[in-house]
FIVO-763742 format. One record per residue (C-alpha): residue number from 1; residue in three letters; z, x, y negated. Coordinates in steps of 0.02 Angstrom, whole numbers, plus 32768, in hexadecimal, padded with zeros to 4 digits. Layout:
{atom NUM; "ala"; {Z; X; Y}};
...
//
This chain:
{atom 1; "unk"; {86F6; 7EFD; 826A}};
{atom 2; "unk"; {8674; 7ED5; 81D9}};
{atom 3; "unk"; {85AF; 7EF0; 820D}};
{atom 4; "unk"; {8547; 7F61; 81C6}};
{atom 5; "unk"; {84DA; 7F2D; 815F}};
{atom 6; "unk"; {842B; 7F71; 8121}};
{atom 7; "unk"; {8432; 7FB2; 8060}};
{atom 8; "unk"; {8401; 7F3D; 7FD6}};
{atom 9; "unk"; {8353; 7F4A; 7FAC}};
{atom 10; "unk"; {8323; 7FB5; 8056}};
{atom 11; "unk"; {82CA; 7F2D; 80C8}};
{atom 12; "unk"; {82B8; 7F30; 8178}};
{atom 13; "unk"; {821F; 7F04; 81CC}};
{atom 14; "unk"; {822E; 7E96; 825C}};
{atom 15; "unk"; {81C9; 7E92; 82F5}};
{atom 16; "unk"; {8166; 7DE4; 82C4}};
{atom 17; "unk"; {8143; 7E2A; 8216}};
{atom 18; "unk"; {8103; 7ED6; 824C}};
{atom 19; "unk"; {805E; 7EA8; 828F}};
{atom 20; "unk"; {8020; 7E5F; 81D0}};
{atom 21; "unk"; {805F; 7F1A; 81A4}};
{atom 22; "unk"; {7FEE; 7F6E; 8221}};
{atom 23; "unk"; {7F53; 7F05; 81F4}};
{atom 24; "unk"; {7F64; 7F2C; 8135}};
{atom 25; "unk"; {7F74; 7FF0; 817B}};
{atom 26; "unk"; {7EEB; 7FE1; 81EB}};
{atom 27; "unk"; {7E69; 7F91; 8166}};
{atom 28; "unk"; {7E9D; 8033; 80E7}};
{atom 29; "unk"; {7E8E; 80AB; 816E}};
{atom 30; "unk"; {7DD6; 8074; 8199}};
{atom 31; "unk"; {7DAC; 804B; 80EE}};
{atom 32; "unk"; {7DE3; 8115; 80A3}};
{atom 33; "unk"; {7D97; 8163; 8140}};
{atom 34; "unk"; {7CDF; 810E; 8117}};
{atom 35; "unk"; {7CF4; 8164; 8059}};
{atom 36; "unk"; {7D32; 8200; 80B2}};
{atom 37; "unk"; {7DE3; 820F; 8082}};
{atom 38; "unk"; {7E59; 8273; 80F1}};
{atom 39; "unk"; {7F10; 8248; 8111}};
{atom 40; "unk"; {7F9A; 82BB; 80D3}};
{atom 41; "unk"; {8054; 828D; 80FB}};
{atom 42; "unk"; {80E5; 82E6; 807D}};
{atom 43; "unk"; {81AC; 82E0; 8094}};
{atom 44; "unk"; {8206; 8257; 805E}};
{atom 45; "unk"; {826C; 82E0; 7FFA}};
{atom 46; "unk"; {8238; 8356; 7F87}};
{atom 47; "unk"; {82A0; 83BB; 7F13}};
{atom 48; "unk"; {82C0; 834C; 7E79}};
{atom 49; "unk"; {8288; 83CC; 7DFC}};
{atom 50; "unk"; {81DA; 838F; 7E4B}};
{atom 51; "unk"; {81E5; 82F1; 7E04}};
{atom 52; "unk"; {824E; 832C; 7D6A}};
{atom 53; "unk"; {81AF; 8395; 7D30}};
{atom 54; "unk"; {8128; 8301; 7D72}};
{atom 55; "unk"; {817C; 825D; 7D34}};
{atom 56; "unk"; {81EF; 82B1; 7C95}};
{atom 57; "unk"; {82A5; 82B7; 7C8A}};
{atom 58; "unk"; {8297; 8227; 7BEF}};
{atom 59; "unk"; {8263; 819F; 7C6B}};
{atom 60; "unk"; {82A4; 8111; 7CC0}};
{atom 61; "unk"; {827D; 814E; 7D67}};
{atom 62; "unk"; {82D6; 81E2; 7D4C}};
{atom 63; "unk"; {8363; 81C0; 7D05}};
{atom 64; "unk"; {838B; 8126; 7D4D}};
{atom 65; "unk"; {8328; 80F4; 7DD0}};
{atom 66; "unk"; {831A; 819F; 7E4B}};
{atom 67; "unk"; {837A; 81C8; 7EF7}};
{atom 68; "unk"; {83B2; 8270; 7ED0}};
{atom 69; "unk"; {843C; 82D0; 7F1A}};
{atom 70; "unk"; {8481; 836C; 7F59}};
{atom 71; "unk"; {8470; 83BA; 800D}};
{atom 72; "unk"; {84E7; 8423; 8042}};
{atom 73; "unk"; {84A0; 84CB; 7FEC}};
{atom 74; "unk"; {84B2; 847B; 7F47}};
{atom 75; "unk"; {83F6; 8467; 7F34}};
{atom 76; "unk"; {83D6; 83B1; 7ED0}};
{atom 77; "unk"; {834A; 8344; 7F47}};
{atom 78; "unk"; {82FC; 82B0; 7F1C}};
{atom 79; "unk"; {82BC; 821F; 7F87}};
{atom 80; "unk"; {8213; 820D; 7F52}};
{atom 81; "unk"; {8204; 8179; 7ED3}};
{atom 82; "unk"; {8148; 818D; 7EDA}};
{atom 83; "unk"; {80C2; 81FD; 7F36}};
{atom 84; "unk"; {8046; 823E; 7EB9}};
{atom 85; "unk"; {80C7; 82CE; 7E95}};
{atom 86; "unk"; {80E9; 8300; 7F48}};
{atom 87; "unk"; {802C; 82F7; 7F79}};
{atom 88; "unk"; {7FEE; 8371; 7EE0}};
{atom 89; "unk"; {8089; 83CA; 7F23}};
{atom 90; "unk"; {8052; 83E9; 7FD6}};
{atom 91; "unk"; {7FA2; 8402; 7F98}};
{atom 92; "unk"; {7FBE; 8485; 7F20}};
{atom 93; "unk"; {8048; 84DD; 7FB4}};
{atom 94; "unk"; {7FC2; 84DD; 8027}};
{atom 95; "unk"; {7F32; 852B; 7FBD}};
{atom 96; "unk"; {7EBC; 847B; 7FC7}};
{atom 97; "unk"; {7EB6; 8485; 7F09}};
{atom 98; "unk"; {7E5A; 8517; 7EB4}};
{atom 99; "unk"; {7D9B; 8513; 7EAD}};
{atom 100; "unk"; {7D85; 848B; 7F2D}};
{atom 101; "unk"; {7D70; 83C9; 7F35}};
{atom 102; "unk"; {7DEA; 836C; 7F9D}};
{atom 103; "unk"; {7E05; 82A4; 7FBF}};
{atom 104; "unk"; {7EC1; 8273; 7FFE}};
{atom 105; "unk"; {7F0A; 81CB; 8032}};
{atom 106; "unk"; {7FC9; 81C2; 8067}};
{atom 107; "unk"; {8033; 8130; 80A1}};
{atom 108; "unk"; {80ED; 8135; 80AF}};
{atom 109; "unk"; {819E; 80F8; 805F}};
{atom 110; "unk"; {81D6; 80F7; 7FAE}};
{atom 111; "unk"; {8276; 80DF; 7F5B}};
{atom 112; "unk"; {82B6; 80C5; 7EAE}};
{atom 113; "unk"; {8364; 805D; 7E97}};
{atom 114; "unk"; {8334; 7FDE; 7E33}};
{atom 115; "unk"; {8355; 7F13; 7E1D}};
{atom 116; "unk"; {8314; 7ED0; 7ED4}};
{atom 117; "unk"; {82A7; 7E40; 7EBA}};
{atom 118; "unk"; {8211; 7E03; 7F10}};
{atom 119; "unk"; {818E; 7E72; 7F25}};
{atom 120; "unk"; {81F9; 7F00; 7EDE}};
{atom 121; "unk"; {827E; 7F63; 7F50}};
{atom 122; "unk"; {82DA; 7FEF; 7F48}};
{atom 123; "unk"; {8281; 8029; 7FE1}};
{atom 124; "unk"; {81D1; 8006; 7FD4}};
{atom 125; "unk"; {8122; 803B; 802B}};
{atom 126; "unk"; {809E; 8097; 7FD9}};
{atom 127; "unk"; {7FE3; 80A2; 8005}};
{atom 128; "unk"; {7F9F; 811D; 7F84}};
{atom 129; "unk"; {7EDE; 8194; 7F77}};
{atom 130; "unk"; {7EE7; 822B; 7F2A}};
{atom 131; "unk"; {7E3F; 8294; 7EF8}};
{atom 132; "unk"; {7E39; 834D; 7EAD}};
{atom 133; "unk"; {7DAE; 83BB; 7E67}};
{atom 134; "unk"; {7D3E; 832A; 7E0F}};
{atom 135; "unk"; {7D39; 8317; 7D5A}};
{atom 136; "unk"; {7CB3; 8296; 7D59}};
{atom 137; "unk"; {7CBF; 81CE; 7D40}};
{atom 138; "unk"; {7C5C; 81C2; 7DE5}};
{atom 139; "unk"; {7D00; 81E8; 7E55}};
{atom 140; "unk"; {7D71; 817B; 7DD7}};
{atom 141; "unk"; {7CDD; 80E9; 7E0B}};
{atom 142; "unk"; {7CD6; 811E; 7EC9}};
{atom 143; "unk"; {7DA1; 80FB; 7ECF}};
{atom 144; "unk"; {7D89; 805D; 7E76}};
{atom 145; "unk"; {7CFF; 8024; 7EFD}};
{atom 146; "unk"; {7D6C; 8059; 7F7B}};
{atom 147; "unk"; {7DF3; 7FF9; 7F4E}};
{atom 148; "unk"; {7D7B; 7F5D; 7F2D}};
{atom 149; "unk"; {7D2D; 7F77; 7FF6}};
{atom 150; "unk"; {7DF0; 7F62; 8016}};
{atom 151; "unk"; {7E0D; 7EC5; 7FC5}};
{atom 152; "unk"; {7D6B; 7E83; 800B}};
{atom 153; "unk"; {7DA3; 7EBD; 80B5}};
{atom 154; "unk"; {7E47; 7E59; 80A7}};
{atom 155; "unk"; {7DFE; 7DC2; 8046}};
{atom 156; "unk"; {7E5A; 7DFC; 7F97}};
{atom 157; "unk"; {7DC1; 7E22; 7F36}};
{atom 158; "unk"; {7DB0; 7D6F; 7EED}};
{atom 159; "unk"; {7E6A; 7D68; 7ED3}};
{atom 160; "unk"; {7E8A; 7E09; 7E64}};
{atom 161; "unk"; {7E32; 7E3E; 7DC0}};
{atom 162; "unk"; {7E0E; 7EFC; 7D92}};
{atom 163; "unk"; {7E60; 7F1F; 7CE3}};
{atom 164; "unk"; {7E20; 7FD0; 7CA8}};
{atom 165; "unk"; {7E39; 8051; 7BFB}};
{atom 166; "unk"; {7E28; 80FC; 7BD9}};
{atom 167; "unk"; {7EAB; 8162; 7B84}};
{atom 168; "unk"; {7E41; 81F6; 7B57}};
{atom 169; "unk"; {7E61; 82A5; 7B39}};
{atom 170; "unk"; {7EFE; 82DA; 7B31}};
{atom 171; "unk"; {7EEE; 82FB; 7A70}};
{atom 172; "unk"; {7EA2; 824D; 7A4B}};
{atom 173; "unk"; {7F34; 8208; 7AAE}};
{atom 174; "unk"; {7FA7; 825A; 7A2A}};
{atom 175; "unk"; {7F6F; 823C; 799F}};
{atom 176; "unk"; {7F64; 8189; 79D5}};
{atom 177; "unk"; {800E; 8192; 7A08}};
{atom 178; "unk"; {8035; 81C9; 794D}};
{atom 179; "unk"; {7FE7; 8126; 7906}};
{atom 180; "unk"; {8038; 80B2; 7987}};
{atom 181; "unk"; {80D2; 80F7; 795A}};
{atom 182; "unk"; {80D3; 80ED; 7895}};
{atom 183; "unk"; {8090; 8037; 78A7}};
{atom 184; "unk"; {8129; 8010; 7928}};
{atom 185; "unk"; {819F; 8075; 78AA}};
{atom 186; "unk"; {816F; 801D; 781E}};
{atom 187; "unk"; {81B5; 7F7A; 7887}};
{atom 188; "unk"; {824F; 7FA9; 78E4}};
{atom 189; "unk"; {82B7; 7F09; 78BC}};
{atom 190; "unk"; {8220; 7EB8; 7914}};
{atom 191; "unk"; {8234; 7F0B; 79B9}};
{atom 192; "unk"; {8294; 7EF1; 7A57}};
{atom 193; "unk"; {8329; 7F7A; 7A9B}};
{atom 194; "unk"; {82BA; 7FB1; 7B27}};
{atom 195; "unk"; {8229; 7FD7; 7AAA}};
{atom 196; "unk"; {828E; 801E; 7A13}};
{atom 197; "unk"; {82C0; 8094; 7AA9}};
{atom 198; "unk"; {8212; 80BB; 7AE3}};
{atom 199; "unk"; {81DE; 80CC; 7A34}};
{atom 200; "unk"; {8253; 8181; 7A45}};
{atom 201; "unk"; {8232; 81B7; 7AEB}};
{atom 202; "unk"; {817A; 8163; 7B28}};
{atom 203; "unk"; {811B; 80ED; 7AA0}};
{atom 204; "unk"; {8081; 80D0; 7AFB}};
{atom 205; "unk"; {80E5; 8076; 7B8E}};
{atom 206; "unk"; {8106; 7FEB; 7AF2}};
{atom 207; "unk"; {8067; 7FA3; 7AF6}};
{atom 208; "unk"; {8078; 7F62; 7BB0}};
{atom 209; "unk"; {8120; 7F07; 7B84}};
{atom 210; "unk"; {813C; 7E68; 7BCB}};
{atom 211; "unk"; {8180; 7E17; 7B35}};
{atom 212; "unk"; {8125; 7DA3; 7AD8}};
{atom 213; "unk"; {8166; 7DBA; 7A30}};
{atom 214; "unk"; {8151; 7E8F; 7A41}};
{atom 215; "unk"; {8088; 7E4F; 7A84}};
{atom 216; "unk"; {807E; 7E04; 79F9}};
{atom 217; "unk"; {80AA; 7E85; 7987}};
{atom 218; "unk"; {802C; 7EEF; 79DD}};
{atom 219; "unk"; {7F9E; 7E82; 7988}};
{atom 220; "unk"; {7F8B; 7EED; 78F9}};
{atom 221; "unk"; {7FBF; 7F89; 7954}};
{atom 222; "unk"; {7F4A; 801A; 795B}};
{atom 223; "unk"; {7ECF; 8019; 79EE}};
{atom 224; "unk"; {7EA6; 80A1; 7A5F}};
{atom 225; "unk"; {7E0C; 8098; 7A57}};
{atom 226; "unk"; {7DDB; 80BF; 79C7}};
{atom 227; "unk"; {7E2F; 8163; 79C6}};
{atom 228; "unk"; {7DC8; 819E; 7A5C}};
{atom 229; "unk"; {7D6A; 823F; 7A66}};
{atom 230; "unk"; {7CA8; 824F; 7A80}};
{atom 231; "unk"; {7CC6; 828F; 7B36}};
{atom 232; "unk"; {7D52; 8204; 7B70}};
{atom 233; "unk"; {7CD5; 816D; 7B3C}};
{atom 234; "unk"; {7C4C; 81C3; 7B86}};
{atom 235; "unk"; {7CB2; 81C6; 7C20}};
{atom 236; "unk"; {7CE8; 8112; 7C14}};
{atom 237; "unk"; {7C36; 80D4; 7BE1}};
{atom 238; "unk"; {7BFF; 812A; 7C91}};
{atom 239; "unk"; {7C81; 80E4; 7D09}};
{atom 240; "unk"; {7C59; 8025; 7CC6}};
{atom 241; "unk"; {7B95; 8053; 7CDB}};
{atom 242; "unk"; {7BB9; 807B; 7D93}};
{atom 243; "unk"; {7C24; 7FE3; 7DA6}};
{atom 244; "unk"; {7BB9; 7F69; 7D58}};
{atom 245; "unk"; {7B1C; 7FB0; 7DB8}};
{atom 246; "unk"; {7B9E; 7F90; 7E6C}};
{atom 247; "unk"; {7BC4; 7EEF; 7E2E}};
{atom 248; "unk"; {7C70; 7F0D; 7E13}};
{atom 249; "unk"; {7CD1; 7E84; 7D91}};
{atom 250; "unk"; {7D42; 7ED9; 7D06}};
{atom 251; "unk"; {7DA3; 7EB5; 7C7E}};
{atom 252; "unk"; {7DD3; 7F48; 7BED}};
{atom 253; "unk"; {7E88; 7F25; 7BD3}};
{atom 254; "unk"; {7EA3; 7FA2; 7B12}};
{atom 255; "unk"; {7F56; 7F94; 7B46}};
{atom 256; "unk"; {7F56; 7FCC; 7BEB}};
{atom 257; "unk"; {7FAC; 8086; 7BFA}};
{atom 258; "unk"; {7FFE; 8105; 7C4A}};
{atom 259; "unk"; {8095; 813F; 7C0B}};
{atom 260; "unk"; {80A0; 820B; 7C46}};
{atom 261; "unk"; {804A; 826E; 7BDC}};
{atom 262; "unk"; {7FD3; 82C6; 7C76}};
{atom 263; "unk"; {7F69; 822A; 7C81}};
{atom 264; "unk"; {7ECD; 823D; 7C2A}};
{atom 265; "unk"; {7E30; 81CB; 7C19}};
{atom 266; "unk"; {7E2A; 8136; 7CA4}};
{atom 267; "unk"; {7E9E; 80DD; 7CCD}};
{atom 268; "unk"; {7E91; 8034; 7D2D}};
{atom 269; "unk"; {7F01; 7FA5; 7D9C}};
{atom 270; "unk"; {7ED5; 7F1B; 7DF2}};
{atom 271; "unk"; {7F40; 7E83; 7DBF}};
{atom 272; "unk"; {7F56; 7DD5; 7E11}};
{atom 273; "unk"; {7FB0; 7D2C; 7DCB}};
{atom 274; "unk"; {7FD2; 7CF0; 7E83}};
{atom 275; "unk"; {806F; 7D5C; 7E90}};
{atom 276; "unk"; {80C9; 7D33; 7DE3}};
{atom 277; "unk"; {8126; 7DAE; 7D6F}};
{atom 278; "unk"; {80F9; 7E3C; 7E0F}};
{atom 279; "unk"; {8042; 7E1F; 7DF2}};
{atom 280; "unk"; {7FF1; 7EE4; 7DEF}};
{atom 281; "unk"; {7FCB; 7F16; 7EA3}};
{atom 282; "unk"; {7F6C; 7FAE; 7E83}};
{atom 283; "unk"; {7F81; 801E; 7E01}};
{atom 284; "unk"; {7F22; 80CF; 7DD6}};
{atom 285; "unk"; {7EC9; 8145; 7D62}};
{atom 286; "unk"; {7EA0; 820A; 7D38}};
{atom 287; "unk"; {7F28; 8287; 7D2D}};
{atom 288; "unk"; {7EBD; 832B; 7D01}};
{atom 289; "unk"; {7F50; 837C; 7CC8}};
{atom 290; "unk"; {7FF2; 8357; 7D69}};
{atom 291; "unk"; {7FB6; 83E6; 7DB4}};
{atom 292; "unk"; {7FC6; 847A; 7D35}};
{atom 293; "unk"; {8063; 841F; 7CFE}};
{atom 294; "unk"; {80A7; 843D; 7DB1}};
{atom 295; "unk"; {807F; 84F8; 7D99}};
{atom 296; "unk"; {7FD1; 84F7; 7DDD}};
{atom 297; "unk"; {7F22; 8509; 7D92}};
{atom 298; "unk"; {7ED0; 849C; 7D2E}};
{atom 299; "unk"; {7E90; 83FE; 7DAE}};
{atom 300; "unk"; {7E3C; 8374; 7D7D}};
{atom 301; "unk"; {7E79; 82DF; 7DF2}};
{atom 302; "unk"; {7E7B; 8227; 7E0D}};
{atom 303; "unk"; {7EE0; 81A5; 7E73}};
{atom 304; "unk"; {7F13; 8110; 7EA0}};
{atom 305; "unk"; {7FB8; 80C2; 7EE4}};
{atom 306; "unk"; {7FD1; 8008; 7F1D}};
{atom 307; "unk"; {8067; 7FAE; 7F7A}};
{atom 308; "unk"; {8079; 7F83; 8017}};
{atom 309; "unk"; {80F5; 7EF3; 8007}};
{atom 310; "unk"; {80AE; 7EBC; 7F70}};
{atom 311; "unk"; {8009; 7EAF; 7FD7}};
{atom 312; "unk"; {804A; 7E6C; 806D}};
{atom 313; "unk"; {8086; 7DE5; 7FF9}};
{atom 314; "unk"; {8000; 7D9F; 7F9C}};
{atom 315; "unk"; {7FAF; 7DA3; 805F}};
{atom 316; "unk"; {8021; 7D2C; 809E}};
{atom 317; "unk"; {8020; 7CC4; 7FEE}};
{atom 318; "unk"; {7F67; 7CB1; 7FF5}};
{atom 319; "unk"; {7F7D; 7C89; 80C2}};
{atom 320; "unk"; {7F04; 7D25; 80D0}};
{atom 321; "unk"; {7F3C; 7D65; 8179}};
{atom 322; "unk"; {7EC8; 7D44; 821A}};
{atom 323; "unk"; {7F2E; 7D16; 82A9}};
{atom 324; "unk"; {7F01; 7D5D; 8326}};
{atom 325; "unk"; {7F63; 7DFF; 82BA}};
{atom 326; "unk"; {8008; 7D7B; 82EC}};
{atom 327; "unk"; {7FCE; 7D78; 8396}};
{atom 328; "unk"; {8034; 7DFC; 83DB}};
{atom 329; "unk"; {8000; 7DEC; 849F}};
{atom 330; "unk"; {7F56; 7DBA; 8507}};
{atom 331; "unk"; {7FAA; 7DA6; 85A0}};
{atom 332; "unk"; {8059; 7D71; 85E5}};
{atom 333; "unk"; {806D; 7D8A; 8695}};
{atom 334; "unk"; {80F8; 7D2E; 86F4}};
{atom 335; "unk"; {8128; 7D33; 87B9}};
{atom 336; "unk"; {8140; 7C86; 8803}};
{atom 337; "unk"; {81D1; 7CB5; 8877}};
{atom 338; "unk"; {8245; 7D40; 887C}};
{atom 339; "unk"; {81FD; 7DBA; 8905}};
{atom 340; "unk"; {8159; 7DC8; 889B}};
{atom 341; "unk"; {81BB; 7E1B; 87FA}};
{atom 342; "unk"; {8189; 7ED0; 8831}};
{atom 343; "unk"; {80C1; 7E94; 8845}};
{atom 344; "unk"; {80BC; 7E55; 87B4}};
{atom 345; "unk"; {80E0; 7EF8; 8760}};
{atom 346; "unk"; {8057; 7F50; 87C9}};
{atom 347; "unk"; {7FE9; 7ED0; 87AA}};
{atom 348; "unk"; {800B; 7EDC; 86EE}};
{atom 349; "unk"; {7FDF; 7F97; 86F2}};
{atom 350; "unk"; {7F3E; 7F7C; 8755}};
{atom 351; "unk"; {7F14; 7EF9; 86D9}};
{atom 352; "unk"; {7F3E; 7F8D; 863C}};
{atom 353; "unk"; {7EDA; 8004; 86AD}};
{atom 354; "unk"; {7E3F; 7FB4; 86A4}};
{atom 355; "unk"; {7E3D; 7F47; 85F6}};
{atom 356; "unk"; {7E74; 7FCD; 857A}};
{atom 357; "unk"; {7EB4; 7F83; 84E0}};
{atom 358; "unk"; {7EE8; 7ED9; 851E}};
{atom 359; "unk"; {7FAD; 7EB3; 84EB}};
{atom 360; "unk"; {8008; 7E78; 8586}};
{atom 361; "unk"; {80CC; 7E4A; 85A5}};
{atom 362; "unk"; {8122; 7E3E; 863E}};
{atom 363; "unk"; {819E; 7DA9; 866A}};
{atom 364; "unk"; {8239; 7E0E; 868E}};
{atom 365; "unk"; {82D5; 7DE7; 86B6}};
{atom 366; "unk"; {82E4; 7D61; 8728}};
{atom 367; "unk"; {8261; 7CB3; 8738}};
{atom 368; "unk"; {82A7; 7C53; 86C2}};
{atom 369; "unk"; {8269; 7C06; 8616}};
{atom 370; "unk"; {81B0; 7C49; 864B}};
{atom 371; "unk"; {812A; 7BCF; 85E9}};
{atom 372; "unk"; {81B6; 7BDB; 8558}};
{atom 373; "unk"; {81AC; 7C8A; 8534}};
{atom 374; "unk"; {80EF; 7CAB; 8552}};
{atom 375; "unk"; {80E7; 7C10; 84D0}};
{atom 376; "unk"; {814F; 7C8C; 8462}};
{atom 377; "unk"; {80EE; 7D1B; 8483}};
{atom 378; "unk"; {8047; 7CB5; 8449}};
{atom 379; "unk"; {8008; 7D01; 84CD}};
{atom 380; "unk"; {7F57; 7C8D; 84EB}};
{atom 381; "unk"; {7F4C; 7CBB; 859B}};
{atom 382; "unk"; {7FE2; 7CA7; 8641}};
{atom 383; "unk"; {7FD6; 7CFF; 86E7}};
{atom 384; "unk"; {8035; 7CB3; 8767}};
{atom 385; "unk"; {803D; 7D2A; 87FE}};
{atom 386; "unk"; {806B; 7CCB; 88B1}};
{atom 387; "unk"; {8059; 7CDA; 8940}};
{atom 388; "unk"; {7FFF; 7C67; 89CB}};
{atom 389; "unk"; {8025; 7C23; 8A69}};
{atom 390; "unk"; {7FE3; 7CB8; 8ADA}};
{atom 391; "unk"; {8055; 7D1F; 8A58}};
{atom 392; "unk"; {7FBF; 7D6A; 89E4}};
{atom 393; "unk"; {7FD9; 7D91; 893D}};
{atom 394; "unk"; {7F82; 7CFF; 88CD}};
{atom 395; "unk"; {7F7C; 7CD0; 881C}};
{atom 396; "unk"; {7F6D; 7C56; 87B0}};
{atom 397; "unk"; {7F2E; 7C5A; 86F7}};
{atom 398; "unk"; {7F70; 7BD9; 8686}};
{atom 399; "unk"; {7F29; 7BB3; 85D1}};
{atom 400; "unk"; {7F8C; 7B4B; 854C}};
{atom 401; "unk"; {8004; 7B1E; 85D5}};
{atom 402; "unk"; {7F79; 7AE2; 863F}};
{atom 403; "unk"; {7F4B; 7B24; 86CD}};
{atom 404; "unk"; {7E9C; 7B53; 86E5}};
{atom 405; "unk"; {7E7F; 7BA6; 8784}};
{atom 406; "unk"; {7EBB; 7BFD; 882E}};
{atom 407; "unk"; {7E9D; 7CC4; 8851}};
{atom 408; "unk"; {7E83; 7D24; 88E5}};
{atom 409; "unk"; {7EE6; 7DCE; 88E0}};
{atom 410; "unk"; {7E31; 7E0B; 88C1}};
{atom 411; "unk"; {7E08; 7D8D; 883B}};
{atom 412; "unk"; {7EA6; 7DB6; 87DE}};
{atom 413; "unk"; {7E5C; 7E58; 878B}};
{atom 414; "unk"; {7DAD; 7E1F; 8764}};
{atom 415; "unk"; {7DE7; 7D68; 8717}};
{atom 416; "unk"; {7E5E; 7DAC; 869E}};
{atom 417; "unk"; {7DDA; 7E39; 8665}};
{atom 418; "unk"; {7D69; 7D86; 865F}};
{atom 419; "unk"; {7DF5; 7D35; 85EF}};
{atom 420; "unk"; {7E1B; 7DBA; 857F}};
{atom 421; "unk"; {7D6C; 7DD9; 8562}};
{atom 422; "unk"; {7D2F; 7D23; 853A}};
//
């Protein structure tokens, strides 16, 4: 009979891999709960229309990237292929929105069935920070620093740049969208499938193509900019005061966009060349208008999302990871012959009892193979338990497969507390 086999592009995450997982987690959850950001956790599923009415039915997510299918009332669900949707869902379900000021950050799976490739899966992990109620460029700067603390947290900061544009209002976004579009029209023979497309359905997504000869077009395109309103470069001329004042580096990339139309003013990704053709790892911006286009009131908001994996990745590239987060044990404790097994386990519970937090694995199973699997384990620190010649429980602790010294049965407790400790 043939195995089973996990689906393409749905990874599993092994036990010597998860602990690089948990420190990335753990440095976002301390660095959100310092800025004062409270975790909400949403469905995996969520009735496609939700994403329909978010993302647009005349996108690539939609139509050919989404999980969607039928349960058995006939009602179409979706696997989430992204969370900002499902989080101004829940908000807006629970009454967080209306009159009040609110600061989100989620974490959970993804999926979109796309090409698997490196740093791309058709299940992937999402970190994202939502924020509701503030129209001002100081929250669009405070999620900015926040992500910045992050990278310096994990050692990123002097490996990723900050790219940042504004779209502004919704009106100076169309009628920019009218220029780029007669320019591009006028050239059609000049332009790629996948941009004549986008020309119909979303031309602003053009100008981050990845071919050359389409950037190149782009030259003598229309800029954003210069179709601004008074209020938009205002509220761009703000954000960069606050981030020059912090210290933060940035470049103003004209050509970097969203392309659904409820984005609005700044927009911003952080960017790396250590990870190849996969190099944004953070990606963000306002989206004043997602809410009333999910049938609530009008909401200014502003997020961010970033990939796990993607992270994760450009961690172990750089060789970023401390190790004691691959240390997976303090302690191994082994009995030396086979009428100690049972002590060992109450000695391993005493030892729990009174060092809270210290990682400790049992040699189970029989005596064999002892030094070779507290060597796998990594553990930096071996308990012998024995027994001496007037039949009193002993120990012995052994570092880097060297003995160091004997233990008393009263020693035992106090001397691995000492270890661990030191």
């Amino acid at each position: 009979m043939a195995k089973i086999k996990a689906i393409r592009g749905m990874n599993d995450i092994l036990p010597e891999q998860t602990p690089v997982w948990q420190y990335l987690e753990k440095t976002v959850k301390e660095v959100v709960s310092i800025y004062g950001y409270n975790e909400i956790r949403m469905p995996i599923v969520e009735q496609t229309n939700l994403f329909k009415r978010s993302i647009g039915e005349v996108t690539d997510i939609v139509e050919k990237e989404m999980y969607t299918f039928e349960d058995r009332n006939g009602e179409s669900l979706t696997l989430r292929p992204e969370g900002t949707a499902s989080c101004v869902r829940a908000a807006e379900e629970h009454g967080l929105l209306f009159n009040q000021m609110q600061r989100f950050w989620y974490q959970g799976p993804m999926f979109r069935y796309e090409r698997p490739q490196k740093g791309r899966y058709r299940q992937f992990h999402q970190i994202g920070v939502e924020t509701f109620g503030m129209s001002g460029s100081d929250i669009d700067a405070e999620i900015i620093l926040l992500s910045a603390r992050l990278w310096e947290r994990l050692g990123l900061l002097d490996c990723v740049t900050l790219q940042l544009n504004s779209l502004g209002s919704n009106e100076a976004r169309a009628n920019y969208k009218d220029a780029l579009v007669a320019y591009l029209s006028e050239r059609k023979s000049q332009l790629d499938e996948d941009s004549l497309k986008r020309l119909e359905t979303n031309p602003l997504r053009i100008l981050d193509s990845k071919n050359p000869d389409t950037q190149a077009l782009l030259n003598d395109a229309p800029v954003l900019s210069d179709y601004l309103d008074e209020e938009s470069q205002s509220h761009f001329s703000e954000l960069t005061s606050i981030l020059d004042e912090a210290g933060i580096a940035y470049e103003i990339n004209p050509r970097l966009v969203r392309g659904l139309d409820y984005y609005c003013k700044t927009v911003f990704e952080w960017v790396t060349d250590k990870l190849g053709a996969q190099g944004t790892v953070c990606a963000g911006g306002r989206y004043d208008g997602l809410v009333k286009q999910l049938g609530g009131r009008e909401t200014p908001a502003v997020g961010f999302a970033m990939g796990v994996e993607r992270l994760i990745l450009l961690l172990e590239t750089l060789d970023l990871i401390p190790n004691e987060v691959r240390q997976t044990f303090d302690l191994y404790l082994a009995a030396e012959s086979k009428g100690l097994q049972s002590k060992v386990i109450l000695v391993a519970e005493r030892v729990r009892e009174h060092c809270p937090g210290i990682r400790v694995r049992v040699h189970c199973g029989g005596l064999k193979n002892i030094k070779q699997k507290a060597e796998q384990t990594g553990a930096p620190i071996v308990l012998l338990i024995k027994e001496s010649d007037n039949h009193e429980l002993c120990g012995s602790i052994w570092h880097n497969n060297e003995p160091i010294f004997d233990l008393s049965e009263s020693e035992i407790l106090s001397s691995v507390v000492e270890c661990h400790n030191a």
